[in-house]
C-alpha positions as CSV (number, residue, x, y, z in Angstrom):
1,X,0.0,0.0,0.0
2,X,1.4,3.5,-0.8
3,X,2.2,5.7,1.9
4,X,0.4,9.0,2.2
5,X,1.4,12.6,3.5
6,X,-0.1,14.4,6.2
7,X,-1.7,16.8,3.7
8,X,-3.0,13.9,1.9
9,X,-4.8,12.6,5.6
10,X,-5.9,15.9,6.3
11,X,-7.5,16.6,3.0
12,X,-9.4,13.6,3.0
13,X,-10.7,13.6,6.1
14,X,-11.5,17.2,6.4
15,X,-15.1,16.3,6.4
16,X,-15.2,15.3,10.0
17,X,-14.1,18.9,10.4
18,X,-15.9,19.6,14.0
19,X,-15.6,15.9,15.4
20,X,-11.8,17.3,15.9
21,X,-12.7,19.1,19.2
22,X,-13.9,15.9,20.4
23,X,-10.8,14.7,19.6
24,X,-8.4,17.1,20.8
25,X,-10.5,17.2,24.8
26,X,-10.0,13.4,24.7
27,X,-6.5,13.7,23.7
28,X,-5.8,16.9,26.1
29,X,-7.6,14.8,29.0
30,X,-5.4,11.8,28.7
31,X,-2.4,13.5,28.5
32,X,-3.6,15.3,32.0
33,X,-3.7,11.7,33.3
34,X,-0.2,11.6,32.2
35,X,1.2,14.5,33.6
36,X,-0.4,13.7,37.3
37,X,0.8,10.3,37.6
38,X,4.2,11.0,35.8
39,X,5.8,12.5,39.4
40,X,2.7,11.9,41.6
41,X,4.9,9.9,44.1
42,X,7.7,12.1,44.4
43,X,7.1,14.5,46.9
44,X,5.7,11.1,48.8
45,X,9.3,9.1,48.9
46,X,10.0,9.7,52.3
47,X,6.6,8.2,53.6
48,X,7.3,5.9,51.6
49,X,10.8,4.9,52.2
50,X,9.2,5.1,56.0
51,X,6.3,2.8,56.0
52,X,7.9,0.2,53.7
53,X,11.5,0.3,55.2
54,X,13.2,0.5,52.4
55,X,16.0,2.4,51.0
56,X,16.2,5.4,49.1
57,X,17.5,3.8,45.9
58,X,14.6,1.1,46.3
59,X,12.1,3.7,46.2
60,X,13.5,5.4,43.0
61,X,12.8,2.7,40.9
62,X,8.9,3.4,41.6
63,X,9.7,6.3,39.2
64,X,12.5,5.0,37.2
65,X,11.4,1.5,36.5
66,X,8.0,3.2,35.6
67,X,10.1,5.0,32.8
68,X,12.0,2.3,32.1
69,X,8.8,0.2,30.7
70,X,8.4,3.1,28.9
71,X,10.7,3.3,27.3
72,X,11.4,-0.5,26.4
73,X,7.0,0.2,24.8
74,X,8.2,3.3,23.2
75,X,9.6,2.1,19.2
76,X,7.9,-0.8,19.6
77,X,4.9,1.1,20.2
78,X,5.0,2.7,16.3
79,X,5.2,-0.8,15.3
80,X,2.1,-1.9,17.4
81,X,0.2,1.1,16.0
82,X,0.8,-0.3,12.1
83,X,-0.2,-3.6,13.4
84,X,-3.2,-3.8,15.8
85,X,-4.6,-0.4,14.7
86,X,-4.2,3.3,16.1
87,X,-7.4,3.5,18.0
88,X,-6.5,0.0,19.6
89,X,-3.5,1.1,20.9
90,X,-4.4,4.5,22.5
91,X,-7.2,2.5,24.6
92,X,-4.7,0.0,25.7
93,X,-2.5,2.6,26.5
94,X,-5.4,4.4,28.6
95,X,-6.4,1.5,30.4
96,X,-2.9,0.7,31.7
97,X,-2.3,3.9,32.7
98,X,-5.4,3.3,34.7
99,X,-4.6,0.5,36.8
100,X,-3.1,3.3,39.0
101,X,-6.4,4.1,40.1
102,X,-5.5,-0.2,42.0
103,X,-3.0,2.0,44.0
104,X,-5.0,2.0,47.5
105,X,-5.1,-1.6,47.0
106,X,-1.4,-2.5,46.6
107,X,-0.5,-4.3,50.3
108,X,3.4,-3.9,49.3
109,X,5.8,-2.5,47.3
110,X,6.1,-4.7,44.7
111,X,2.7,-4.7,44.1
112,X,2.8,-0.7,43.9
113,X,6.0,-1.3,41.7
114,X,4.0,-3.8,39.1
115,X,1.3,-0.8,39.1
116,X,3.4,1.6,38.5
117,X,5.0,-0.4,35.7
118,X,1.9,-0.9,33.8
119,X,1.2,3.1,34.0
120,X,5.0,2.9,31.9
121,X,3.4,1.1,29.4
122,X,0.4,2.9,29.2
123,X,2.4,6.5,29.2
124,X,4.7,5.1,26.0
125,X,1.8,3.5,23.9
126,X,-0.3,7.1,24.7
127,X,2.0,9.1,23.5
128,X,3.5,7.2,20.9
129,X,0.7,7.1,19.5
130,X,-0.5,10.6,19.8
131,X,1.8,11.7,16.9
132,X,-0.5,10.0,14.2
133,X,-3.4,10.4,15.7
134,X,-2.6,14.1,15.6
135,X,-1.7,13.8,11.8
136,X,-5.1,12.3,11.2
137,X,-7.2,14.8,12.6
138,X,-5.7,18.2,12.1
139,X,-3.8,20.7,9.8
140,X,0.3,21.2,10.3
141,X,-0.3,24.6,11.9
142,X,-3.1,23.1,14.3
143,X,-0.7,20.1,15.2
144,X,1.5,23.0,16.5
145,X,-1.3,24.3,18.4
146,X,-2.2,20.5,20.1
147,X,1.4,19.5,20.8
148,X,1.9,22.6,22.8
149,X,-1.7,22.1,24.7
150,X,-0.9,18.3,25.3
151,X,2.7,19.3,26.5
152,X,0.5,22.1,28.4
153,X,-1.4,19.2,30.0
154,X,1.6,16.7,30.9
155,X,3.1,20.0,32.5
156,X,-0.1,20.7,34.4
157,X,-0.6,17.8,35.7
158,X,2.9,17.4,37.5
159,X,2.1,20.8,38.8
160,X,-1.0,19.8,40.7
161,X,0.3,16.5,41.7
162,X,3.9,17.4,43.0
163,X,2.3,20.6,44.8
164,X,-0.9,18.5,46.4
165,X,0.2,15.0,46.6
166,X,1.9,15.4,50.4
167,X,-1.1,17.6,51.7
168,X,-3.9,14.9,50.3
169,X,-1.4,12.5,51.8
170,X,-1.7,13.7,55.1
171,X,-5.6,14.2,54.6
172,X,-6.9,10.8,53.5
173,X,-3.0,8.7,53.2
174,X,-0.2,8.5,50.6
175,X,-1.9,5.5,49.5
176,X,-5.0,6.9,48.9
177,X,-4.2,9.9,47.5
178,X,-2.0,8.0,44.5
179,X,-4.8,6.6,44.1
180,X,-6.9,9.9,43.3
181,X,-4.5,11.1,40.7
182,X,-4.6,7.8,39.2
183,X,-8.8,8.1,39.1
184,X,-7.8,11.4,36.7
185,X,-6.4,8.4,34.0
186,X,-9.1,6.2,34.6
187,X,-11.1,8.7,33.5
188,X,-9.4,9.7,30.7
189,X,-9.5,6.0,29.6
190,X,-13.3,5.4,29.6
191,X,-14.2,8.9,27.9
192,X,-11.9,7.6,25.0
193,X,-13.5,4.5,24.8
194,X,-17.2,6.1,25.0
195,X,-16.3,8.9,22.4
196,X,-12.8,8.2,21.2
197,X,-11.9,7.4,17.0
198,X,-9.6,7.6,14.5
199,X,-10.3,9.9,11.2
200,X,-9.5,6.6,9.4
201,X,-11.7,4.1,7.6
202,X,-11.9,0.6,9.6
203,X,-9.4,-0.4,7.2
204,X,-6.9,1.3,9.5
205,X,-5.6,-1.5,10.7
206,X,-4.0,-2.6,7.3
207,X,-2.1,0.4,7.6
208,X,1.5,0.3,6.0
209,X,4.2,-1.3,8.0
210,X,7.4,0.4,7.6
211,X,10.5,-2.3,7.1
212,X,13.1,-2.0,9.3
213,X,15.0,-0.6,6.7
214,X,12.9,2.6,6.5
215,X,12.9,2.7,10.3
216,X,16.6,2.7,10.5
217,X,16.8,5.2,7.6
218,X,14.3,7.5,9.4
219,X,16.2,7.4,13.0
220,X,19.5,7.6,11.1
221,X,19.2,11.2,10.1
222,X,21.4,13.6,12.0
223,X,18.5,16.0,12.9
224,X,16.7,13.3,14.4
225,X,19.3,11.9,16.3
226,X,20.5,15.4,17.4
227,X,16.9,15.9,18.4
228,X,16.7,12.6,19.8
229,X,19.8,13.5,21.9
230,X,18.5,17.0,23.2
231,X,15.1,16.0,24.5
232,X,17.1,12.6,26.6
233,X,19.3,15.0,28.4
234,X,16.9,17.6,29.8
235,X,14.7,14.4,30.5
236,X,17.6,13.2,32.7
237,X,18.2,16.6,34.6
238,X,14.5,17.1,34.9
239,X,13.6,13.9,36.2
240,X,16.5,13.7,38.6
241,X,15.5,17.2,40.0
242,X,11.8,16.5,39.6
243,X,12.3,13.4,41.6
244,X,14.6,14.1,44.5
245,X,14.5,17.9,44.8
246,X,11.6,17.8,46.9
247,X,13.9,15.2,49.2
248,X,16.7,17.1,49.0
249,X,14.6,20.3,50.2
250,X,13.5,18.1,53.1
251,X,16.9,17.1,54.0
252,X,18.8,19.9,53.3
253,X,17.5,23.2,53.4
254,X,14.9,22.3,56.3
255,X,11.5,22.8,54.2
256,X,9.0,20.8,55.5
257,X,7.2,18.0,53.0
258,X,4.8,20.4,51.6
259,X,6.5,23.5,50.7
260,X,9.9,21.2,49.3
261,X,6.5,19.8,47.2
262,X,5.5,23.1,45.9
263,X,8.5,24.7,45.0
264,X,9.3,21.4,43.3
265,X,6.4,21.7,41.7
266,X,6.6,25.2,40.7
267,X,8.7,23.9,37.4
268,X,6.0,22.2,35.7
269,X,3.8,25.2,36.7
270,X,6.0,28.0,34.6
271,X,6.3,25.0,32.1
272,X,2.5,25.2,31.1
273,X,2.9,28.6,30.6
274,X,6.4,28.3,28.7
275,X,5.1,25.7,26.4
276,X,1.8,27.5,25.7
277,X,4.2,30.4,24.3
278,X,6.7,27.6,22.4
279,X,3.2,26.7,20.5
280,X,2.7,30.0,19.9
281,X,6.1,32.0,19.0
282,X,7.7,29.5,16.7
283,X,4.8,30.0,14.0
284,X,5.1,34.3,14.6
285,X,9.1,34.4,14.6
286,X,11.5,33.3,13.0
287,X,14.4,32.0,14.0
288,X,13.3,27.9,15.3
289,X,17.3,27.3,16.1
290,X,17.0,30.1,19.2
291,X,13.9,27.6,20.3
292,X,16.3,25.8,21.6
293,X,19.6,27.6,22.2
294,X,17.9,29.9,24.4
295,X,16.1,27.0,26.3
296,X,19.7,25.1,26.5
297,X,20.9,28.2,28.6
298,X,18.6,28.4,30.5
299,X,18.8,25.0,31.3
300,X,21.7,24.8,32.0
301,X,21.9,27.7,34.1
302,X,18.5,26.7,36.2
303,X,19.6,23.0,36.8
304,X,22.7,23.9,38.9
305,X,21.2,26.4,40.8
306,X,18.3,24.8,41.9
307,X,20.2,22.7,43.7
308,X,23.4,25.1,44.4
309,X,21.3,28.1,45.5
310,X,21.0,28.4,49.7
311,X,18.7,31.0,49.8
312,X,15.0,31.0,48.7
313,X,14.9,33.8,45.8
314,X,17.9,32.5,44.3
315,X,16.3,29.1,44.1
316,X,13.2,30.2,42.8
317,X,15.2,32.8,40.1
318,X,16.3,28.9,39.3
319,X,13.7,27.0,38.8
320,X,11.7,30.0,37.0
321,X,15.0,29.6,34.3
322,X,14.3,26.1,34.7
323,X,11.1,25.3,34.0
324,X,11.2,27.4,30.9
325,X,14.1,25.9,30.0
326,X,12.6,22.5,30.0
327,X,9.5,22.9,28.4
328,X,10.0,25.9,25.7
329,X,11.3,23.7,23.0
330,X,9.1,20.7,23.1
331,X,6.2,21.6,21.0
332,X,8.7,22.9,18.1
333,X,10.4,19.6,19.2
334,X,7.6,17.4,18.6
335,X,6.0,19.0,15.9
336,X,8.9,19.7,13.7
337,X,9.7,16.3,12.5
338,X,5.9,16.5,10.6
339,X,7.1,19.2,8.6
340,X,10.8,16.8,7.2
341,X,10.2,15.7,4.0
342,X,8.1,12.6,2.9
343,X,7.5,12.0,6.6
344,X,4.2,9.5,7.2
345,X,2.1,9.0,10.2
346,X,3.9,5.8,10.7
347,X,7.7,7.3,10.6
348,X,6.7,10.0,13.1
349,X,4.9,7.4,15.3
350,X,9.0,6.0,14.9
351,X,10.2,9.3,16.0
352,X,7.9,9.7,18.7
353,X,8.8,6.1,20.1
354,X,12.4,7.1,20.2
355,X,11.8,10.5,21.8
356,X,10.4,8.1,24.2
357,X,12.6,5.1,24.1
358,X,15.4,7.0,24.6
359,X,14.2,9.4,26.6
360,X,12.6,6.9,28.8
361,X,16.6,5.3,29.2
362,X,17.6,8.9,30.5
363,X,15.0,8.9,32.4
364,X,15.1,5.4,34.2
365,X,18.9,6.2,34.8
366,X,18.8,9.1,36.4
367,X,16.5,8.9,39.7
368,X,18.2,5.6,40.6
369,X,21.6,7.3,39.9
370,X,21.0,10.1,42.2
371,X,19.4,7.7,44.6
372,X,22.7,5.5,44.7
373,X,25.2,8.3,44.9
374,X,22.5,10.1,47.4
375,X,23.3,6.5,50.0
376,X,26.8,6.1,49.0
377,X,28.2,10.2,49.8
378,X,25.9,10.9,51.8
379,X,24.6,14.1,49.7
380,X,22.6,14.3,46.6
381,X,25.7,17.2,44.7
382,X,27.3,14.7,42.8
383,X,23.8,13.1,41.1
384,X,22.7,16.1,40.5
385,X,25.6,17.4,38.9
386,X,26.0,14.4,36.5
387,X,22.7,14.7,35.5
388,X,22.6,18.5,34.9
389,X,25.8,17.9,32.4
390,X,23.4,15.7,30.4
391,X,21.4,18.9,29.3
392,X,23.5,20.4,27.3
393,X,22.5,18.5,24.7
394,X,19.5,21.1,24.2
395,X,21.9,24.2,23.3
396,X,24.0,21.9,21.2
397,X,21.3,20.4,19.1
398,X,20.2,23.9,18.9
399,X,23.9,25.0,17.0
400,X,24.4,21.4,15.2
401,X,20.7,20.7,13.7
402,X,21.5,21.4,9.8
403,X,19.9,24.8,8.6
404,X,17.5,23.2,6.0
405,X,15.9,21.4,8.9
406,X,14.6,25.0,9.9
């Protein structure tokens, strides 16, 4: 079967014209089911750690193994998509998000830990599959529009969870209150299932499959890969921080649970408004490259002193740079590969899954790594550090992307 453009998708299915905004509230809602789970148990860790006696490493991997499973579901995802059908594997992906909603029931921590793998799969098979579903439903400059509202949404929802989880803890228990946010997927999941679709024909599951050849030759570009690159290093610092900041807060700068929890959570609060403006700005000025060169400063800058800073402004001068930093560049991130020539639904359902794949790596690394140096020195400096090398990537894909990728 010959592979068609985007243009060619939207054209033909312009018809269904208003049944988008269905679309784009299911898709926006999911992705808020996302965002609250993503971090939802980090502020928690030391209750955790507490009740279940376990060590600080240990309780890392109930976010990094989490991302881990995402990202072993994220190429393989784009593969699943051609196979069982698009609208197939965004349910799947909705429902095992879900089982988070289970969390009150989990007696022990390897039952929490199986939970929280299965929200992994559901977060890589969502958003992999988000990229094509995007494709199906609406123009190039609306895609830029809906990446930077679902990146909105993912940003959102780690806002609210990081900044309420501990005081909803302490109102009802940590158990309960994982729990909640996980209801927010479960949610998500049904309303796609009630009203959810795909702009294609039921003949979308004879989709093309792309060879392993084409997938190769689609990852093997050096835009990709540099973009690749500069998304899995701020992944690495931002998770790391993300995660163990509001520990480190605890521990070190004497804040108590809930106010290490909000200022942690005060970087995916600036996000949603610094990736509202990265939807928006890209398609007014010119320039994409300073997208994300000024984001890699800033980055860069914010990281370190987020963690380096003793007094309160100067922290929260650095997470300000930091949460723009990190969230700036991803709708141009995401929405630029679209826009590379003869680029299908299916090859940017490829691209997707290794934004996740790879990021996901970062990403499982990084908490555990902190966690580890964290028990071994006795500080969490040298964690943090590493992982705030790893975003540089950001300002370097911003000087290395070739020009006529722009």
């Amino acid at each position: 079967m010959t592979q068609i453009s985007h243009n060619q998708v939207v054209g033909e299915h312009s018809k269904l014209g208003s049944y988008r905004f269905v679309i784009a509230a299911l898709v926006l809602l999911a992705h808020l089911g996302v965002g609250v789970n993503f971090f939802v148990v980090s502020p928690l860790l030391p209750i955790v750690i507490q009740d279940y006696g376990i060590s600080r490493a240990t309780a890392g991997l109930l976010i990094a193994l989490a991302l881990l499973v995402a990202a072993t579901f994220g190429l393989p995802g784009g593969a699943l998509i051609s196979r069982l059908g698009l609208g197939r594997v965004f349910t799947v992906g909705g429902f095992m998000m879900a089982l988070l909603a289970l969390s009150p029931l989990a007696s022990n921590f390897p039952e929490l830990l199986a939970l929280r793998m299965g929200f992994g799969v559901g977060f890589a098979l969502v958003l992999t599959s988000t990229g094509p579903l995007l494709m199906q439903w609406f123009s190039t400059k609306e895609i830029l529009v809906m990446t930077s509202l679902n990146t909105a949404m993912i940003s959102l929802g780690i806002a609210l969870s990081l900044s309420t989880a501990a005081p909803i803890a302490v109102a009802v228990g940590w158990e309960n209150a994982l729990g909640i946010f996980g209801g927010v997927a479960l949610l998500s999941a049904v309303a796609w299932l009630v009203w959810g679709r795909t702009a294609n024909s039921p003949t979308e599951d004879a989709a093309p499959r792309l060879s392993f050849k084409e997938i190769y030759g689609v990852l093997n570009s050096r835009a990709i890969i540099l973009l690749v690159a500069a998304d899995a290093g701020v992944l690495i610092q931002y998770t790391a921080l993300t995660s163990w900041l509001p520990t480190f807060y605890n521990e070190a700068r004497g804040f108590s649970l809930p106010q290490a929890g909000f200022i942690t959570g005060l970087i995916p609060l600036i996000g949603v408004f610094a990736v509202l403006l990265g939807g928006f700005l890209p398609a007014k000025v010119g320039g994409k490259r300073l997208f994300f060169i000024i984001p890699g400063i800033m980055v860069a800058l914010g990281g370190p002193g987020s963690f380096l800073m003793n007094d309160l402004t100067g922290i929260h001068v650095a997470i300000v740079l930091l949460g723009i930093g990190s969230w700036l560049y991803v709708p141009l991130l995401l929405s630029l590969p679209m826009e590379f020539p003869e680029m299908t639904p299916e090859k940017v359902a490829t691209v997707w899954g290794a934004f996740v794949t790879i990021g996901g790596i970062g990403m499982f690394v990084s908490p555990l790594l902190v966690g580890t140096l964290r028990d071994i020195s006795g500080d969490f400096y040298l964690g943090f550090i590493v992982c705030s090398v790893a975003a540089w990537s950001l300002l370097a894909a911003g000087i290395w992307i070739p020009k006529r990728n722009f």
